[in-house]
C-alpha positions as CSV (number, residue, x, y, z in Angstrom):
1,X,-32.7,-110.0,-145.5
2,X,-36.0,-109.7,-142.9
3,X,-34.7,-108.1,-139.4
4,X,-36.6,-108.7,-136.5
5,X,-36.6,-108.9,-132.8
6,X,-36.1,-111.6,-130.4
7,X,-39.7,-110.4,-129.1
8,X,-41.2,-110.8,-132.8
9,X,-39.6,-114.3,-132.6
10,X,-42.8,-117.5,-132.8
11,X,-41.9,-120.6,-132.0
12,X,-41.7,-122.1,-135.4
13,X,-38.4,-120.4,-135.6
14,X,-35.5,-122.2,-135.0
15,X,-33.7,-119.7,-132.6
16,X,-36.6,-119.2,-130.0
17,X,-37.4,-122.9,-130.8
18,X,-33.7,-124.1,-129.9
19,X,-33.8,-122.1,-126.9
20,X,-36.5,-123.2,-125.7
21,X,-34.9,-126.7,-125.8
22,X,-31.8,-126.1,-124.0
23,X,-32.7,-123.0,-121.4
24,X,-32.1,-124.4,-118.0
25,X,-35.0,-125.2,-116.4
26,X,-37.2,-125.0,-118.9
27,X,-36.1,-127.2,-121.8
28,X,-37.3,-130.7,-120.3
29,X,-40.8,-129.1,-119.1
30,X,-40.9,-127.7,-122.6
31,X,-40.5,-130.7,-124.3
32,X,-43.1,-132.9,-122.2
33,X,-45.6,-130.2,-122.0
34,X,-45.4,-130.0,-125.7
35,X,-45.2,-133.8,-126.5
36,X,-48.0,-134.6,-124.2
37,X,-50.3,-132.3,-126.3
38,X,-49.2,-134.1,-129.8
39,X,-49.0,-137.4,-128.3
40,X,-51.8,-136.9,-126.0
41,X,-49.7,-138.7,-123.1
42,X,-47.8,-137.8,-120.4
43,X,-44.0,-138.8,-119.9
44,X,-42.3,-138.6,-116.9
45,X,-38.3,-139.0,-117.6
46,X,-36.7,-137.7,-120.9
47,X,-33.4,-136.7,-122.2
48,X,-33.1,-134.3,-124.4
49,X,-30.6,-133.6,-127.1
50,X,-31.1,-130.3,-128.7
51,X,-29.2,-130.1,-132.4
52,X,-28.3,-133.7,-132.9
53,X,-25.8,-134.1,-135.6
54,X,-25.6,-137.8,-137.9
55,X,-21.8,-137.6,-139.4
56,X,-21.9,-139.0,-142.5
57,X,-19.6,-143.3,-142.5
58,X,-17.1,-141.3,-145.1
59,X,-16.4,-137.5,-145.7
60,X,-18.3,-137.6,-149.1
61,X,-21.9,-138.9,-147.4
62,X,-24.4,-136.7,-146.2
63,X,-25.1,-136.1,-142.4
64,X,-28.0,-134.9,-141.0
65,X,-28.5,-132.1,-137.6
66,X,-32.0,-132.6,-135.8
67,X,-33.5,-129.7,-133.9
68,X,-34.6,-131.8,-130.8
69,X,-33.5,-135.3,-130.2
70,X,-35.9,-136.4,-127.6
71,X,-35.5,-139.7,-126.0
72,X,-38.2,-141.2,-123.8
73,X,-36.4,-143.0,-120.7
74,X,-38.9,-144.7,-118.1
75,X,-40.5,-146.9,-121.3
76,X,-43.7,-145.3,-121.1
77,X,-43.5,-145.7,-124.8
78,X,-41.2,-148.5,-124.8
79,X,-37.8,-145.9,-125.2
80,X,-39.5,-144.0,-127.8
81,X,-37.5,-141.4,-129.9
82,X,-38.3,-138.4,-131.1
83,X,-37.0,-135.9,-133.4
84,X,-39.1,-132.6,-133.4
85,X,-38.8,-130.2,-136.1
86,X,-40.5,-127.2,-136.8
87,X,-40.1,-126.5,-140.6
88,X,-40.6,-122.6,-142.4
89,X,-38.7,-123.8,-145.7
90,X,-41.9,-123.4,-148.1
91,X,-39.7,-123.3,-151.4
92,X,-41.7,-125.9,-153.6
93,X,-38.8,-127.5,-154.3
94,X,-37.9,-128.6,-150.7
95,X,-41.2,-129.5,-149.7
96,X,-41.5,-132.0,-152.6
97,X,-38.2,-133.1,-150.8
98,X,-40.0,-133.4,-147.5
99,X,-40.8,-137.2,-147.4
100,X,-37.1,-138.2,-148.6
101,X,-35.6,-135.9,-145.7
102,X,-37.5,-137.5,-143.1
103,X,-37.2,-141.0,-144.6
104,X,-32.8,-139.9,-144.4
105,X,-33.9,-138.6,-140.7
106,X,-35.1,-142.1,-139.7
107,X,-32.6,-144.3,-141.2
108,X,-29.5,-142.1,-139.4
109,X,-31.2,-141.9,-136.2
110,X,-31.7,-146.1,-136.5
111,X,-28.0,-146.7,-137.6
112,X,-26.5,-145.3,-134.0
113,X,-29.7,-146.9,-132.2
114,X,-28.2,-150.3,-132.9
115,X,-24.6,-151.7,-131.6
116,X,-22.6,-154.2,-133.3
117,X,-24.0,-157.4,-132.1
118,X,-27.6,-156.8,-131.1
119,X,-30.6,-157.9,-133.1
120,X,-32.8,-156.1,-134.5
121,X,-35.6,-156.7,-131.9
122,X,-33.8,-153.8,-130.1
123,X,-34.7,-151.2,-132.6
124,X,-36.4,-148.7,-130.5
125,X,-40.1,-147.1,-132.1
126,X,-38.6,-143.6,-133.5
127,X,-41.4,-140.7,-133.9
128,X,-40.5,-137.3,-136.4
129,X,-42.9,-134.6,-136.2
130,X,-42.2,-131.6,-138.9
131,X,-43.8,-128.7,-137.7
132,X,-45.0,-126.4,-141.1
133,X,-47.0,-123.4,-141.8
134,X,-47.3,-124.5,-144.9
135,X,-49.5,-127.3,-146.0
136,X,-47.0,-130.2,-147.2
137,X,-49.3,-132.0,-149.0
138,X,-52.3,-130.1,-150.2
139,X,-55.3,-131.6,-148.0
140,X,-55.7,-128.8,-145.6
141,X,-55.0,-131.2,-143.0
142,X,-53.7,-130.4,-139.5
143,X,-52.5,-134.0,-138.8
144,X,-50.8,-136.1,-141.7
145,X,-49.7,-139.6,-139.9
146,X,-47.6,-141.6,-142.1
147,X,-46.6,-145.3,-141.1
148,X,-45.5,-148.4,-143.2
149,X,-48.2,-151.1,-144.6
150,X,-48.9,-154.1,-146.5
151,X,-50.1,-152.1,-150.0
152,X,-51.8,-155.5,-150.8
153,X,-53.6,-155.7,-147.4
154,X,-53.8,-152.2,-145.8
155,X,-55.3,-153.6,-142.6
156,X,-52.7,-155.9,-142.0
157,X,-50.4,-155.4,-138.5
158,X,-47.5,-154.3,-139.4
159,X,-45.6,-152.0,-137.4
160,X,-41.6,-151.1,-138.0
161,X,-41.7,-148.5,-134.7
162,X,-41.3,-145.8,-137.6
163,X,-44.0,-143.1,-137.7
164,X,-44.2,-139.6,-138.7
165,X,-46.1,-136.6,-137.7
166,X,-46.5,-133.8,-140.1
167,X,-49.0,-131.2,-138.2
168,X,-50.1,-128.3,-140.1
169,X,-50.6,-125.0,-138.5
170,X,-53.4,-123.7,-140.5
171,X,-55.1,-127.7,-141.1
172,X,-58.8,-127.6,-141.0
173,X,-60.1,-131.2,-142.4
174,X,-59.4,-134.2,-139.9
175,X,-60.7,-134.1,-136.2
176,X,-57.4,-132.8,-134.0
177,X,-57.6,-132.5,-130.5
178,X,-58.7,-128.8,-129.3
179,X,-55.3,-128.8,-127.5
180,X,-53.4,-129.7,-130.8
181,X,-55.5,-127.1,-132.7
182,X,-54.8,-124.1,-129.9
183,X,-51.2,-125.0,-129.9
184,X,-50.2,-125.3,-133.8
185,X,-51.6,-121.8,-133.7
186,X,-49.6,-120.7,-130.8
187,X,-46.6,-122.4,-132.5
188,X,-47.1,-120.1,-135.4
189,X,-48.1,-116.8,-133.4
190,X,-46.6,-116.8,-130.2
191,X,-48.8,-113.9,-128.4
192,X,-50.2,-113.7,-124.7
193,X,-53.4,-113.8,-126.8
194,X,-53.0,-117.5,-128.1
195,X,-52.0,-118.5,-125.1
196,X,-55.3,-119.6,-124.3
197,X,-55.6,-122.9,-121.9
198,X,-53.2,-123.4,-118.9
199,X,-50.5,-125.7,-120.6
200,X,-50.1,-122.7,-122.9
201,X,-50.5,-120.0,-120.4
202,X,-47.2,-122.1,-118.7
203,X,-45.4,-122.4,-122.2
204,X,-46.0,-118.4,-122.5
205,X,-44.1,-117.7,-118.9
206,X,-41.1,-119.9,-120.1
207,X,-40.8,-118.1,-123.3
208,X,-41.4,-114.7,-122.1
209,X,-38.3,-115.4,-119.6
210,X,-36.1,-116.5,-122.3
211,X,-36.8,-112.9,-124.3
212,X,-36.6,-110.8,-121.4
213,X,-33.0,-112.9,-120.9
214,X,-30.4,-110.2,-122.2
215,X,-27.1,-112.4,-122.8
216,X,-30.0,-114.5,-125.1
217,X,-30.9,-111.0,-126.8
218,X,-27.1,-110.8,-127.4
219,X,-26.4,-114.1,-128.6
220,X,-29.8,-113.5,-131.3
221,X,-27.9,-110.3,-132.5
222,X,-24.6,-112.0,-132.6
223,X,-26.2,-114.8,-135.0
224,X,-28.1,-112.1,-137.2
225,X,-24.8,-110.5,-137.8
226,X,-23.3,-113.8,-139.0
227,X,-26.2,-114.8,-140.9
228,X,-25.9,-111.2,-142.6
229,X,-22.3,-111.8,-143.6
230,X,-22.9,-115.2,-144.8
231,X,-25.7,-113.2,-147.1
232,X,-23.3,-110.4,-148.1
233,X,-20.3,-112.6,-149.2
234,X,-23.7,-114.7,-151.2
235,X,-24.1,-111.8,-153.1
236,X,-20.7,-110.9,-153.4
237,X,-20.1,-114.4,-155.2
238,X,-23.1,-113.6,-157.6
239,X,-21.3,-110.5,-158.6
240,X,-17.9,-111.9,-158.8
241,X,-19.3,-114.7,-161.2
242,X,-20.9,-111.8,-163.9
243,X,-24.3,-112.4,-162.9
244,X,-25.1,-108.8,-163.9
245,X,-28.4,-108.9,-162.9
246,X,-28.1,-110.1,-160.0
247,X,-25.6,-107.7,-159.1
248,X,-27.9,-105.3,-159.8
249,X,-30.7,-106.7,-157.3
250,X,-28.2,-107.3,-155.0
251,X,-26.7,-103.8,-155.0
252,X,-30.7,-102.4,-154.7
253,X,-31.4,-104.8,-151.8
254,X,-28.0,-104.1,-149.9
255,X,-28.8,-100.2,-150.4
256,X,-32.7,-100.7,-148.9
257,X,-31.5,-102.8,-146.3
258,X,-27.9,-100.2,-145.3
259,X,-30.4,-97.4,-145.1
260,X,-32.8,-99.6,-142.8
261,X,-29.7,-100.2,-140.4
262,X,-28.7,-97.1,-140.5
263,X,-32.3,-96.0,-139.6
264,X,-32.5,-98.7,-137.1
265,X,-28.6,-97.6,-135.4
266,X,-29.4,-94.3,-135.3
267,X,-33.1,-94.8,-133.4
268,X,-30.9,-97.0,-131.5
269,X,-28.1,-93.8,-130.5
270,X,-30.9,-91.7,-129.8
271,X,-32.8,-94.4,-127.2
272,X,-29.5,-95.3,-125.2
273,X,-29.3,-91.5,-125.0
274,X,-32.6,-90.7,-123.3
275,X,-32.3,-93.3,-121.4
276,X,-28.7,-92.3,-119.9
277,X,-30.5,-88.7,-119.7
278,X,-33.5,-90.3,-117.4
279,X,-31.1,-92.5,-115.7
280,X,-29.2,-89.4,-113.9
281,X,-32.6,-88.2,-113.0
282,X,-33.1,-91.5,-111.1
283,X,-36.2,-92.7,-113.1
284,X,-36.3,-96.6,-112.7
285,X,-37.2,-98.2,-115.6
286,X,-41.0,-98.8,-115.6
287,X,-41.1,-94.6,-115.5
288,X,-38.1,-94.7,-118.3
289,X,-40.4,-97.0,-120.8
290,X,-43.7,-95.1,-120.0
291,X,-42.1,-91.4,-120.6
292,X,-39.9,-93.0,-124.0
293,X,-43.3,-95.1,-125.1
294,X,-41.1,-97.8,-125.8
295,X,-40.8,-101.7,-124.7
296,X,-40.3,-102.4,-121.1
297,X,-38.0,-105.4,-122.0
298,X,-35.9,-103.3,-124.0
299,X,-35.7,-100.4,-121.6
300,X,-34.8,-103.2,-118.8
301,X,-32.1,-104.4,-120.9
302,X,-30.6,-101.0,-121.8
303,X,-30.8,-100.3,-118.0
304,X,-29.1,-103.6,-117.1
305,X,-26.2,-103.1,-119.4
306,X,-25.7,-99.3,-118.1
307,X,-25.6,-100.4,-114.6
308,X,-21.7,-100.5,-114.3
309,X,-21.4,-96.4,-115.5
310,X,-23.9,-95.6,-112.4
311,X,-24.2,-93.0,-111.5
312,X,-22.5,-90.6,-114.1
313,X,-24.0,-91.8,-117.6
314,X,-22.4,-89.4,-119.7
315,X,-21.9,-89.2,-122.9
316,X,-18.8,-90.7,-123.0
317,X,-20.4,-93.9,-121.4
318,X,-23.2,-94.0,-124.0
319,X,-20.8,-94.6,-127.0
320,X,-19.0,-96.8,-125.4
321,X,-22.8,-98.9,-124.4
322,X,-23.5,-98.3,-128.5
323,X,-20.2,-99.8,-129.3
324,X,-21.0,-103.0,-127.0
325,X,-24.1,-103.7,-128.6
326,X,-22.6,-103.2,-132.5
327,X,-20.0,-105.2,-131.8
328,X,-21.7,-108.0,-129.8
């Protein structure tokens, strides 16, 4: 199971992604900045609903969670909704999927859009935009738009309000918007680097503030952990059913990945340690980073949690820090 960092987090993942969404202050300037380079438009008043969940009518009927209900409000777009999704699942399997999943993600998000008694003039226009690195279809096209039409008479209106975007990072046939093209790739590689017009150079400060945010460091490392058992009790199923050789991948891979930890907590041991050491020597922590050669961000938020053992930092106050972190 991959480890990385908050910092080594793009925006196609769902964590960074989902916090994006709901950080305070920045979700709703998030969401327009980022609609109004797809849409090419510019909304003024949106709610937003980050990780929208469809119950199923009965218990045995499948519900659906969106990333990013989005709901345009000063009709603009006439009360437009839109469900953004950024997608990594490349398995063949579920992107052959992909067009039933977002035909299922339309029909739930139309069944709560119309109360008992209205007609079906009230049907608002409902927009899904899948995110992918992958390409879903095969054209090497950045912008697949699918709506409904007459198969007889292809140019004949017709318009259900249902439309879906599926933008692919890497597209190069079609004629995208230079905005559209910068962003996809910013999606995918979230870098000061691809930052490279002012909507993005905006998009960068928000997400930089959301990594350099320690209790959201804590709450990535809290979900990793749970994520990890969830993948260790997986494997323990596989052995308890006699998949032998599974059991025996499953032992290598847990091995690999115990002695990466252990690697990883004991790098970890050592760096609160310095740090307590430059900390009684009154180093701040631009000084503490430069003399360790390590991240500033993760110096700062070393520093931030040691503040309450000021001004001793012994030993004593380091295992407790390294306890902290494990168990958080």
């Amino acid at each position: 199971m991959e480890k990385r960092t908050l910092q080594e987090l793009n925006l196609l993942d769902d964590f960074l992604f989902g916090k994006m969404v709901t950080y305070p202050e920045i979700g709703e300037r998030f969401c327009k900045q980022l609609l109004g380079i797809i849409l090419g438009v510019e909304l003024n008043k949106i709610r937003i609903v980050p990780q929208k969940v469809y119950l199923g009518a009965e218990t045995n009927l499948h519900g659906a969670r969106l990333d990013v209900y989005i709901e345009e409000e000063d009709n603009q777009l006439n009360g437009t909704l839109f469900d953004v999704e950024p997608d990594k699942n490349d398995k063949e399997s579920l992107k052959k999927a992909l067009p039933q999943r977002v035909r299922f993600y339309h029909a739930m998000i139309d069944q709560e859009c119309l109360k008992s008694g209205q007609g079906y003039a009230v049907l608002k226009q409902v927009i899904v935009i899948m995110m992918t690195p992958y390409d879903p279809f095969g054209y090497d096209r950045m912008v697949y738009t699918i709506k409904n039409h007459c198969v007889e008479l292809p140019d004949m209106p017709y318009d259900d309000g249902a439309k879906t975007l599926f933008l692919y990072t890497k597209g190069k046939d079609g004629n995208p918007s230079k905005e559209l093209q910068e962003l996809l790739h910013y999606m995918e590689e979230t870098t000061r680097d691809n930052a490279c017009n002012k909507t993005l150079e905006s998009i960068h400060e928000m997400v930089m503030k959301i990594k350099q945010d320690s209790e959201v460091t804590l709450e990535y490392m809290k979900i990793f952990e749970r994520e990890k058992m969830l993948y260790d009790d997986g494997k323990e199923v596989g052995r308890k059913e006699g998949k032998e050789e599974g059991r025996k991948e499953g032992r290598k891979e847990g091995k690999e990945e115990g002695r990466k930890e252990g690697r990883e907590e004991g790098r970890l041991e050592k760096l609160v340690s310095q740090v307590f050491k430059k900390l009684r020597k009154n180093y701040d922590v631009c000084e503490i980073a430069d003399m360790l050669e390590e991240d500033e961000h993760v110096i700062r938020q070393i520093c931030d949690a040691a503040k309450k053992y000021a001004p001793d930092y012994d030993e004593k106050n380091c295992a407790e820090l390294l306890e902290q972190i494990k168990s958080a």
